[in-house]
C-alpha positions in Angstrom: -27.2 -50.5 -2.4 -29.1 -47.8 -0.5 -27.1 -48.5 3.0 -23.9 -48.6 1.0 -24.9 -45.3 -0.7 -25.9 -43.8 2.0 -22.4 -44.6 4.1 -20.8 -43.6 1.3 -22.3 -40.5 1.7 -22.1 -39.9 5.7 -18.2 -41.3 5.5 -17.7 -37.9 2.9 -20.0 -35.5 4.4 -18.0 -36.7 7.9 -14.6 -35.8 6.2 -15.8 -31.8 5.4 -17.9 -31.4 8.7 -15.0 -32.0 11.6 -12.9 -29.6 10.3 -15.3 -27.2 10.2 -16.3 -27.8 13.7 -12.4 -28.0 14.6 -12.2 -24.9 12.5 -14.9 -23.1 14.4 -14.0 -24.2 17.7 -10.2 -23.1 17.3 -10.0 -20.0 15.2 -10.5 -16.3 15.6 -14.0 -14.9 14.6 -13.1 -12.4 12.0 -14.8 -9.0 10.8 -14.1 -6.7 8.2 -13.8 -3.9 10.7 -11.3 -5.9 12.7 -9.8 -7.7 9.7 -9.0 -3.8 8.3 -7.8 -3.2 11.9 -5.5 -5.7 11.6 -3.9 -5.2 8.4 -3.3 -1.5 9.1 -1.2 -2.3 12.2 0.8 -5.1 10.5 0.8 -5.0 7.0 4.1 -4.8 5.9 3.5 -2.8 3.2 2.1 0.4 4.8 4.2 -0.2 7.6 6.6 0.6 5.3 5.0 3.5 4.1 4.4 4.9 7.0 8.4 4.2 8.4 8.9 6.4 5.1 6.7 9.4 6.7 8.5 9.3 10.2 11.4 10.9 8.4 9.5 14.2 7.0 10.1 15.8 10.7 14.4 15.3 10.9 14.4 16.0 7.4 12.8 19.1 8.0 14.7 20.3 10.9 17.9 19.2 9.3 17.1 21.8 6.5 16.2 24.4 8.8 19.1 23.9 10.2 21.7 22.9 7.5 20.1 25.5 4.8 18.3 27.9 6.2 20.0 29.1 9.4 24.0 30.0 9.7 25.7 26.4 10.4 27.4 26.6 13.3 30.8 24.7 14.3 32.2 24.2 17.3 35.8 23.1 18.3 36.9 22.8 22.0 40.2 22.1 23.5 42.0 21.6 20.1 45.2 21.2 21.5 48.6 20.5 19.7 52.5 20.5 20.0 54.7 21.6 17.5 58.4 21.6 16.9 60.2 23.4 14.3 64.2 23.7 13.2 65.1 26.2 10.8 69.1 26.3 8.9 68.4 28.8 7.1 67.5 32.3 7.8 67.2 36.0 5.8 69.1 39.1 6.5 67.3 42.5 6.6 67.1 42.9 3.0 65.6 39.0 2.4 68.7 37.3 1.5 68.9 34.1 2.8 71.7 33.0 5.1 72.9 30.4 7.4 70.6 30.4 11.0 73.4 30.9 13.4 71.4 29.8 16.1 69.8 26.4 14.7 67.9 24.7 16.9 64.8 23.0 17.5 62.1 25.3 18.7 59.1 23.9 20.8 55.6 25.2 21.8 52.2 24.0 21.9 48.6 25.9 21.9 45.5 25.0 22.9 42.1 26.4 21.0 38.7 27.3 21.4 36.3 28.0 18.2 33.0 28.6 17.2 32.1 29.6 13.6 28.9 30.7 11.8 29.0 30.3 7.7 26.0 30.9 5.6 26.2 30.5 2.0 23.0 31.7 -0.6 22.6 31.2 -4.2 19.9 33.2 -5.8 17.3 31.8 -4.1 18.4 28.8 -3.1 17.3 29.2 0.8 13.6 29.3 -0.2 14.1 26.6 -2.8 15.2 23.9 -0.4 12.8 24.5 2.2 9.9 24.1 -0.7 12.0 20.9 -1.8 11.8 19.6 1.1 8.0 20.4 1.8 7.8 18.4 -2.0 9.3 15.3 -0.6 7.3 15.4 3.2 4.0 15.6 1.0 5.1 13.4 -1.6 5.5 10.6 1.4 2.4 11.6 3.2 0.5 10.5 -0.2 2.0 7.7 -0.7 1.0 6.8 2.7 -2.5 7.7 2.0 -2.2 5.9 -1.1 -1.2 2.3 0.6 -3.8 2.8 2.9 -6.5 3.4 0.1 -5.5 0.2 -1.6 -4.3 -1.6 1.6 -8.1 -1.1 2.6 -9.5 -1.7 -0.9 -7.8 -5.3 -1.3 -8.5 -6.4 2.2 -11.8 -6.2 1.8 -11.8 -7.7 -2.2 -9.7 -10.5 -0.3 -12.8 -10.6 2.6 -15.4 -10.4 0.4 -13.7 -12.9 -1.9 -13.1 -15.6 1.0 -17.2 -14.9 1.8 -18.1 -15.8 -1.4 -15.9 -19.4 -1.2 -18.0 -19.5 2.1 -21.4 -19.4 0.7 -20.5 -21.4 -2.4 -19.3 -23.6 0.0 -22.4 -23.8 2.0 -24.4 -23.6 -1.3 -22.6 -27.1 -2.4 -23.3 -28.8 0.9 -27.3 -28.2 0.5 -26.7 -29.8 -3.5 -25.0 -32.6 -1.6 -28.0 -33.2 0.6 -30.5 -32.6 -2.1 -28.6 -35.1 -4.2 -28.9 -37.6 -1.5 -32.7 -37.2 -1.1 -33.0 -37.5 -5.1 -31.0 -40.7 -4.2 -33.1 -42.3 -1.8 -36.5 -41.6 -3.9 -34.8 -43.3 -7.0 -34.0 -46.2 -4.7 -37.8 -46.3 -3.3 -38.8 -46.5 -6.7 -36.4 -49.2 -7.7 -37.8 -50.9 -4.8 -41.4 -50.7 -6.2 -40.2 -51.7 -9.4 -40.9 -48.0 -10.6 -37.6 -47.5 -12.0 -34.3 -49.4 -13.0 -31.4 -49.7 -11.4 -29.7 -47.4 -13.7 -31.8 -44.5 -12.1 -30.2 -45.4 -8.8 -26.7 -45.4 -10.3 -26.9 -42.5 -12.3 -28.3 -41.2 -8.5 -25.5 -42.4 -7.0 -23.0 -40.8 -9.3 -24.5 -37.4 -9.0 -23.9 -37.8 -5.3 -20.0 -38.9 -6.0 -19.7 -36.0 -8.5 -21.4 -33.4 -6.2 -19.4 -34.6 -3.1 -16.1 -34.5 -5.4 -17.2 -30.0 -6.5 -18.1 -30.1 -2.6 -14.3 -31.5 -1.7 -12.9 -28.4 -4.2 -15.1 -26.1 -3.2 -13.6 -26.4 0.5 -10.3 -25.9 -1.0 -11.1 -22.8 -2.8 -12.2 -21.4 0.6 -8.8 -22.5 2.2 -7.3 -20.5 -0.2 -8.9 -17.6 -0.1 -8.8 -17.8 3.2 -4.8 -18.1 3.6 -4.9 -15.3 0.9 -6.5 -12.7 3.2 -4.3 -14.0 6.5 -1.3 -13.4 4.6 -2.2 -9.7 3.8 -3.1 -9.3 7.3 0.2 -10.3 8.4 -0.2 -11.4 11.5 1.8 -14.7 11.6 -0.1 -16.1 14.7 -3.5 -15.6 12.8 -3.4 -19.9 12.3 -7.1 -20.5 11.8 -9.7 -17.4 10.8 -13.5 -17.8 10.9 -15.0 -15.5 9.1 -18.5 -13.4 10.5 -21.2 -12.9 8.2 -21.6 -9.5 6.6 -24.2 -7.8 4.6 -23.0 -6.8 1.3 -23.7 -3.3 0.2 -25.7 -3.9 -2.6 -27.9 -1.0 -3.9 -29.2 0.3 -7.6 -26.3 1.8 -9.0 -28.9 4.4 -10.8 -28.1 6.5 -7.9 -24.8 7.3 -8.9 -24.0 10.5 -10.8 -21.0 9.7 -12.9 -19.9 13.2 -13.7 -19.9 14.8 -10.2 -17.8 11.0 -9.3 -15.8 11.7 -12.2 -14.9 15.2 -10.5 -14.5 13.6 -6.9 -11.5 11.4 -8.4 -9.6 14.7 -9.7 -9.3 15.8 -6.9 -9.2 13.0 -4.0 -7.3 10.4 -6.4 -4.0 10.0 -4.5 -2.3 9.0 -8.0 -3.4 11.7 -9.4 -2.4 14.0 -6.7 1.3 12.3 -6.9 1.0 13.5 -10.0 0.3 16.8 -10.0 2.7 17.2 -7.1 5.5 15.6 -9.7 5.1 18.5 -11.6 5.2 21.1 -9.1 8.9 19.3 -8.9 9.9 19.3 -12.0 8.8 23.0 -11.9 11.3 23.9 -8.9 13.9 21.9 -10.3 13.7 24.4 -13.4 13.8 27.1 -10.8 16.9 25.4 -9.2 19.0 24.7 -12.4 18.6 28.8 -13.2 20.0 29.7 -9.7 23.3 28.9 -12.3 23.0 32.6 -13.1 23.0 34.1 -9.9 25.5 35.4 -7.5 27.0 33.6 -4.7 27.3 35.2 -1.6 29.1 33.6 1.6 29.0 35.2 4.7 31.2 33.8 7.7 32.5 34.7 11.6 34.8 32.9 13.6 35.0 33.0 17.4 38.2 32.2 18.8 40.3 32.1 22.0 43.7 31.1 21.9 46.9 29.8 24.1 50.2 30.1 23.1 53.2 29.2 25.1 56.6 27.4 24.7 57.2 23.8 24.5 54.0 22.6 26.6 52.7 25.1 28.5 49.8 25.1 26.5 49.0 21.7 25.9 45.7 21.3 27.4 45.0 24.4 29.0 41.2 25.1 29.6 41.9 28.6 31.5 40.1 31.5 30.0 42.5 33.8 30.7 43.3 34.8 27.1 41.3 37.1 25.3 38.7 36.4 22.3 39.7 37.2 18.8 37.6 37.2 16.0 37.6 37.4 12.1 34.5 38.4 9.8 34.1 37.7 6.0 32.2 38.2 3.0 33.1 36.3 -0.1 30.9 37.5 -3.3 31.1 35.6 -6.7 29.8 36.0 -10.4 30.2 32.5 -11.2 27.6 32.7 -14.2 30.1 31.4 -17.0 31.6 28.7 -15.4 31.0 25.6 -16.9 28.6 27.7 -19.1 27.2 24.5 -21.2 27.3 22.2 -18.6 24.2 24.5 -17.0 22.9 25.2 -20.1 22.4 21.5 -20.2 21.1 21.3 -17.1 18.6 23.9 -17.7 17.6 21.9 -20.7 17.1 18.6 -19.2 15.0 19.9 -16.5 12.7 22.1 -18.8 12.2 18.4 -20.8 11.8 16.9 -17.0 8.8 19.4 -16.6 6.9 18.9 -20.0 7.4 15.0 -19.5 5.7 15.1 -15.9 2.7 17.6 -17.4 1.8 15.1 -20.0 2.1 12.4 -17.4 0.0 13.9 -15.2 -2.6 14.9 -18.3 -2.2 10.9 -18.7 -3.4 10.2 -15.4 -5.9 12.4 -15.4 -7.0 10.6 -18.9 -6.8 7.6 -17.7 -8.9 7.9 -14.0 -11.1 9.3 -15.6 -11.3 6.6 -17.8 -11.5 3.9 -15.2 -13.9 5.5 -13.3 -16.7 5.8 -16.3 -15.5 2.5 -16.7 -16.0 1.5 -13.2 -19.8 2.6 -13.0 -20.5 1.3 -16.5 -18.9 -2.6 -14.7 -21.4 -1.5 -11.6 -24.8 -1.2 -13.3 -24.2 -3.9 -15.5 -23.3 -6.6 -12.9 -26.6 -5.2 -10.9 -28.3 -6.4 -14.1 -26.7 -9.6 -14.2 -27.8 -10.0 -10.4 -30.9 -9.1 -11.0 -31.6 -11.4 -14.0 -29.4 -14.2 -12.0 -32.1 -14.1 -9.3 -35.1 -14.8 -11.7 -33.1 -17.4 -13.2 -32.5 -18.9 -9.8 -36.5 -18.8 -9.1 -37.4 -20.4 -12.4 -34.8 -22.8 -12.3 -35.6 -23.8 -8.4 -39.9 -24.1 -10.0 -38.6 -25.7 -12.7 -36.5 -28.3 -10.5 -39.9 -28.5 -7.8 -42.0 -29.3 -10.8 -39.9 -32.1 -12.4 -39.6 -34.1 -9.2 -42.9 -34.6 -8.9 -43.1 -35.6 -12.5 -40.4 -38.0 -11.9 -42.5 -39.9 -8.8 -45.4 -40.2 -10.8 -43.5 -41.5 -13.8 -43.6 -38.5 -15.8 -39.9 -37.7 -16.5 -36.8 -39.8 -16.8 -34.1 -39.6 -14.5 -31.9 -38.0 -17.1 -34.5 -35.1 -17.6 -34.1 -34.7 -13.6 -30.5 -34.3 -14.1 -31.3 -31.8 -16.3 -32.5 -29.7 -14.0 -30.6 -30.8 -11.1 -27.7 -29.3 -12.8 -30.0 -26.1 -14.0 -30.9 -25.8 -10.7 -27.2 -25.7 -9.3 -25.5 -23.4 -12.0 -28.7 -20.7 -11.1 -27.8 -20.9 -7.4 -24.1 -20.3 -8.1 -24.6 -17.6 -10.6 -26.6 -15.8 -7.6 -23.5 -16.1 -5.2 -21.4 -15.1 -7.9 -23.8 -12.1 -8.9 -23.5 -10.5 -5.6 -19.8 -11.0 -5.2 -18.9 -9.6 -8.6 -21.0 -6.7 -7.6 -19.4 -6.1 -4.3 -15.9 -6.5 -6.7 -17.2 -3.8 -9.3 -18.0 -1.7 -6.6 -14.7 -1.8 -4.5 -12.9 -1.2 -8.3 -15.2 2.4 -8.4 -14.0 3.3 -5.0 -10.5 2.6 -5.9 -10.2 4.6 -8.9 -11.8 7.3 -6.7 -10.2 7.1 -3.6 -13.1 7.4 -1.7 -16.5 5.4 -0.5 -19.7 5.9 -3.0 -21.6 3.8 -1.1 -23.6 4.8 2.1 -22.1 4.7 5.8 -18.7 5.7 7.2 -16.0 4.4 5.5 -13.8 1.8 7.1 -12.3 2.2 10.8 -8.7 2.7 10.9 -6.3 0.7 13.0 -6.5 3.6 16.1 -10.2 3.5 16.0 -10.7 -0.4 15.8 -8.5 -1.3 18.3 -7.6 -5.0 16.4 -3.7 -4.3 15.3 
């Protein structure tokens, strides 16, 4: 029984161990620095927020260009050939009469233009140059927002595959203190101590604890394909993950008020917000331009060759002089479509008071999350704290009923007892810490920035690992 058991138990162990060797010996050693290197060079997500920003500089120039400064046209060697017949022609005093000379008449000209036109509504020029600062800014923080939750779930994702780790590793040790439980019940069988029962029910806590051992390993997989995926580097086959100390501190520290204050004004949600309204409050501005004059101003540049039939046609000589034409048009166009503006004015007054109470909303509701946040801190501190003395009584507890259970003193069941007492303490430890790190990567989210100590996370430029 105890050579059987004790294959059993090499044959299973020897099914987790090569592939973590393998594992080991054919992956890439990952850190969190690297790891949020990585993901900032090829996450598809902020990648795609920052293709979005490469467009605020073209945009930009384009309104200079198209809105701000006279457009300018330019037409070179427009050349044509025309041919006319007229029947019918008028006498001195307009009367029309029969062309005695009806024919077709031939010529062709050839033209050179350039034209400046510049057209202003109230203040329309201004308005779309701060429209388009609106919608550059508006991208940069949503840049600055992937990032901030980019960097946020990669290292929840990290930290979460770390804690699959050291459960993991925390369920190999059970399996080998299971197996040295095993082999005392069977030298006790042997000295007719105890009954073969005890080695069974031995044997089956090592079968169960092998069988949490085999899902454990999956759960590590998992997580572990979970944070490759978000990295999104497709050749990333195989990651081992390097050990990292988890910044764990008393949460006493932490002055909510003054972090409540650091989130209104760093929160990039909030900031979208707030920059939502100062749209909706050019838009107002834009709808009232309704009201105001329009004023066109224009100049043409031309030179142009005549000639009959095709001496013209494609004649680049600059023989002929320029002419030019100047205009100003000037329009009142205040009651056209009088309630269509009306309407418009309307709407976007409604557009503005809707994105001031959804900003106020936003503002409720971070600060909300953030009082929240340290309130989830401090009290998973406390549960790591009191998961820790658990862990030490329950690991005495355990040391003190195995020697009662050599010298007779305890049954095997009231072992088990504290086998399993022994294992949910150590777990709740790992957990502890994890859900700690968790609660404290939330706080920082709702933020926007780091509370804890150090410099915050290395981008993809200064880590070198995208």
């Amino acid at each position: 029984m105890r050579l059987k058991s004790t294959a059993g138990v090499l044959i299973a162990l020897g099914t987790v161990a090569p592939g973590l060797a393998a594992q080991s010996a054919d992956s890439v050693q990952l850190t969190l620095a690297r790891a949020l290197g990585i993901a900032e060079g090829n996450n598809p997500t902020y990648r795609q927020a920052n293709n979005n920003a490469l467009l605020n500089g073209i945009e930009m120039r384009s309104t200079w260009f198209d809105e701000l400064l006279p457009r300018v046209n330019l037409s070179l060697f427009d050349t044509g050939f025309r041919g006319n017949l007229q029947r019918i022609g008028f006498d001195n005093f307009g009367n029309p009469i029969a062309n005695p000379s009806a024919d077709w008449n031939y010529f062709s000209t050839t033209t050179q233009a350039m034209s400046l036109n510049w057209n202003m509504r109230g203040r329309s020029l201004f308005q779309a140059h701060r429209r388009q600062s609106i919608t550059n800014e508006d991208r940069d923080l949503s840049v600055v927002r992937a990032l901030t939750g980019l960097q946020v779930q990669i290292q929840r994702l990290y930290m979460d595959a770390l804690e699959q780790r050291d459960l993991m590793f925390a369920e190999e040790e059970l399996v080998e203190a299971r197996r040295i439980d095993m082999t005392v019940a069977e030298r006790l069988f042997s000295l007719a101590l105890r009954t073969r029962v005890d080695v069974l029910n031995a044997e089956l806590a090592v079968e169960q604890q092998l069988l949490t051992l085999r899902q454990q390993r999956a759960a590590y997989e998992q997580a572990v394909l979970a944070l490759r995926t978000q990295l999104g580097r497709e050749e990333l086959v195989s990651l081992s993950l390097a050990d990292e100390e988890l910044p764990i501190f008393d949460p006493s520290v932490l002055d909510v008020e003054e972090l409540v204050a650091s989130a209104l004004v760093v929160n990039p949600e909030l900031r979208q917000s707030r920059l939502s309204v100062q749209s909706a409050t050019l838009g107002v501005q834009e709808t009232q331009n309704s009201w105001w004059p329009s004023v066109s101003v224009g100049v043409d540049i031309y030179r142009r060759s005549q000639a009959p039939r095709t001496g013209s046609v494609f004649d680049v000589g600059i023989s002929e002089p320029l002419d030019a034409q100047f205009r100003v048009n000037f329009s009142i166009p205040m009651f056209n479509n009088y309630f269509q503006n009306r309407q418009g004015m309307e709407q976007a007054a409604v557009q503005l008071d809707n994105d001031r109470e959804a900003e106020r909303e936003a503002r409720l509701r971070i600060e909300e999350t953030v009082r929240s946040a340290v309130l989830e801190i401090s009290n998973q501190y406390e549960s790591l704290r009191l998961a820790g003395r658990s862990s030490e009584i329950a690991q005495e507890a355990l040391r003190l009923a195995r020697e009662e259970y050599r010298i007779s003193a305890r049954t095997f069941e009231d072992l088990r007892a504290s086998f399993d007492s022994e294992a949910t303490t150590r777990r709740q430890v790992i957990t502890a810490r994890h859900s700690f790190v968790d609660a404290l990567l939330s706080l920082e989210e709702a933020i926007g920035v780091r509370v804890r100590g150090g410099s915050p996370p290395p981008s993809a430029s200064a880590s070198g690992g995208s």
